[in-house]
N, C-alpha and C positions, 0 to 999 in steps of 0.2 A: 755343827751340832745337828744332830737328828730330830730332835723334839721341835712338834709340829712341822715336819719338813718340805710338808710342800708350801703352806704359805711364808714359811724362814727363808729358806730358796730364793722364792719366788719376788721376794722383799727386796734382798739381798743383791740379787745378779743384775738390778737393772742400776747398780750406781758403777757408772762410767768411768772407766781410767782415764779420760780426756776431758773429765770432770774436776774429778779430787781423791781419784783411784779408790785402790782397796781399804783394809781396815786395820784395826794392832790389838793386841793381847792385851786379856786384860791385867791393869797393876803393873804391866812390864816394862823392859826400855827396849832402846835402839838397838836393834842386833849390828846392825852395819855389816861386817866383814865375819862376824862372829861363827855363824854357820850359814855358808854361802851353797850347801846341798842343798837347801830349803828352799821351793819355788809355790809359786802360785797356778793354778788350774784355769784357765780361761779360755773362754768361747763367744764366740760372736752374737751381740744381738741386738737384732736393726741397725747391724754392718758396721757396728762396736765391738773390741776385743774388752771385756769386763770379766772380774772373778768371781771364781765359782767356788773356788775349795781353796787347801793349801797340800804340798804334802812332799815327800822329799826323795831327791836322786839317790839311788840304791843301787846303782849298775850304772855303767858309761853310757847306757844307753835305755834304763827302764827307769821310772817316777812311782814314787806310791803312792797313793791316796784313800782313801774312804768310798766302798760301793757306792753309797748312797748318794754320792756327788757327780757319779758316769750314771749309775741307774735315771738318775732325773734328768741328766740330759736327753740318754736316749728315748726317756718316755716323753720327752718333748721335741723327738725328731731329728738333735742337732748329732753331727757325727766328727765333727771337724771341731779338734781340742788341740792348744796350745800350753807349754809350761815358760813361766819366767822366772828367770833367779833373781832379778833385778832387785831392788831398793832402794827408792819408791818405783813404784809402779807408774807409767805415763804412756804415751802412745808408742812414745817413740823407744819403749823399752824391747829387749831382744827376745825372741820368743821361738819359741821351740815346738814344730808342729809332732803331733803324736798319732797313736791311734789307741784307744781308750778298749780296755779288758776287763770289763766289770764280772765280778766273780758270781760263777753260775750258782754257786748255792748260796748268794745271798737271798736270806729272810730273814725280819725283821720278827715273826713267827715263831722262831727257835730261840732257844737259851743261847746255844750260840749260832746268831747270825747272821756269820762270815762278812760282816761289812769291809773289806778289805778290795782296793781295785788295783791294777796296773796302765799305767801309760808307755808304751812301749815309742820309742824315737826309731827314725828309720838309720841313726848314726850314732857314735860316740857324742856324748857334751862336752866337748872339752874344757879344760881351765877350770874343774868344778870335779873335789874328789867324794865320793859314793861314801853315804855315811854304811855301817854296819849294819847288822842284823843279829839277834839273840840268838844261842843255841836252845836247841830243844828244850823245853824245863825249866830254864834258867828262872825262871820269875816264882818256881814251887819249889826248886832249890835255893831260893835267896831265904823264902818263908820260912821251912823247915830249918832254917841255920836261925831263923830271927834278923837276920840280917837285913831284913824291909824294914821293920819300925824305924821311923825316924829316916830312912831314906828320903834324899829329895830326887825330883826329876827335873829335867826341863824340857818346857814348852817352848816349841818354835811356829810362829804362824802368821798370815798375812790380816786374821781376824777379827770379828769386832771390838772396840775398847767397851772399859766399864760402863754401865750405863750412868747418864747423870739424871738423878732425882728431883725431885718436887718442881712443883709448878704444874705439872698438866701427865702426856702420857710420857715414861723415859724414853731419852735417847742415846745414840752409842754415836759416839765420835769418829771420825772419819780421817787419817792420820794417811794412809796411803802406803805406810811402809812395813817393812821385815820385824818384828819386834820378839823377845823372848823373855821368859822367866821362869820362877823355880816354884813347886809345888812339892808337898810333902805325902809321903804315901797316906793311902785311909785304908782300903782292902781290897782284897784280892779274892775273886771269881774265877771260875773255867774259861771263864771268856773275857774277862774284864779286870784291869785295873782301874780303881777308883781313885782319884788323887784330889786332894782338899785342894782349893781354891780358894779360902776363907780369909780376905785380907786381917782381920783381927788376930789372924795367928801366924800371921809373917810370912801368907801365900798371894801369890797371882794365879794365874790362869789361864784358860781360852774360853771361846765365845761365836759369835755366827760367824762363817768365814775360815775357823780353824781348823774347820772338818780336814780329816785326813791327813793334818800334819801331825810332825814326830814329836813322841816323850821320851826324851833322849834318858838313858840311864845318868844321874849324875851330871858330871861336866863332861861325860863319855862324849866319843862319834856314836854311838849303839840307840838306835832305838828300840825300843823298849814294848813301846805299842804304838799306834796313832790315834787322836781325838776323833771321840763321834758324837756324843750327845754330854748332856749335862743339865742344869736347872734353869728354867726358862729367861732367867736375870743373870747370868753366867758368873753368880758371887759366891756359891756353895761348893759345886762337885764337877771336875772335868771325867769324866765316865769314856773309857781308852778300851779299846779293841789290840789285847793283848798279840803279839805278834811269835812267841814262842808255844804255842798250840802248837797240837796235830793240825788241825783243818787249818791253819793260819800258813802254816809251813807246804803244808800241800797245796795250797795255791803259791805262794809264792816259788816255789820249786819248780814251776815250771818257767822261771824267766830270768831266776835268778844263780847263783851256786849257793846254798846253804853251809854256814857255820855247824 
């Protein structure tokens, strides 16, 4: 999630895999085996591998994620990122060194921007197949047909659960593993898909930690967009950086082959 990002970050990244690892979606269940492209973002600190983001294998050898997830690292010096597919997360999980491509026109300034990054591997992943990618348009030809209303998506991510209520300030649970769930379209931006999260009307969600990972179209491989920001309680609105743009496609074009 983007909102207040560097103190959410900053929250965020210092809970330990050798602790009680990462975090889970909200409303969601156990992904297990379900979509095994979906890996977590992790980096070193104070000579801990801990999570950063979430976001998914797109190529045998490139990861995608959320700028805003490589932007804070670099603005915090660190250069050295790893991806796990793992489920749960633990020390002894396998991890996958990268080298991190945060996309030069991201601004958070513009109507759209460009939060989108790549992790590029210096090898194939193997045992792990690349989910898809949208064609151009795809998301203002679904609209145009009507064919959005009443779509669902799914979320896939390592990030924070619901929060639990009363008593003092909320807190978000700490689960460690891969979890997913299904969201209902709201609307549709230049730049954004918006998808309810509102468990009263039969949604889940994402939350801190899900930055960057996929909104698969459906029960497709295709994602659709990735998670970036939402409502500071992650019980309203998952807010997705659409991935079939012009500018979404022209960054990814350079690592990937385009649909």
């Amino acid at each position: 999630m983007l909102r207040k990002l560097l103190a959410a970050l900053a929250a965020l990244i210092v809970l330990s895999l050798s602790v009680s690892g990462a975090q889970a979606i909200t409303y969601g269940s156990r992904d297990d085996d379900g979509h095994p492209n979906v890996g977590a973002l992790v980096a070193e600190f104070d000579g801990q591998k801990q999570l950063v983001c979430s976001g998914t294998l797109i190529a045998e050898d490139v990861f995608l994620t959320a700028a805003h997830c490589t932007w804070y690292l670099e603005y915090l010096g660190i250069e050295d990122v790893w991806v796990t597919f793992d489920s749960p997360l633990t020390t002894g999980s396998t991890f996958f060194p990268g080298v991190m491509h945060t996309n030069p026109g991201f601004n958070w300034r513009q109507s759209d921007p460009g939060d989108i990054a790549a992790v590029v591997f210096p090898g194939p992943v193997s045992g792990v197949t690349p989910a898809t990618l949208p064609t151009a348009s795809l998301l203002d030809q679904l609209a145009a047909s009507r064919s959005l209303k009443g779509q669902r998506f799914t979320a896939v991510g390592y990030g924070a659960n619901e929060p639990t209520l009363g008593g003092g300030r909320p807190s978000f649970e700490d689960l460690g593993i891969r979890q997913y769930v299904t969201s209902t379209f709201s609307a549709l931006n230049p730049a954004w898909l918006r998808l309810s999260q509102n468990k009263a009307t039969g949604n889940g969600g994402t939350c801190y930690g899900d930055s960057g990972g996929p909104n698969f179209l459906g029960d497709s491989n295709m994602v659709a967009s990735i998670t970036v920001t939402g409502d500071a309680m992650c019980l309203a609105t998952n807010v997705t950086y659409r991935l079939d743009t012009p500018s979404a496609r022209a960054f990814l074009g350079q690592y990937v082959s385009l649909p």
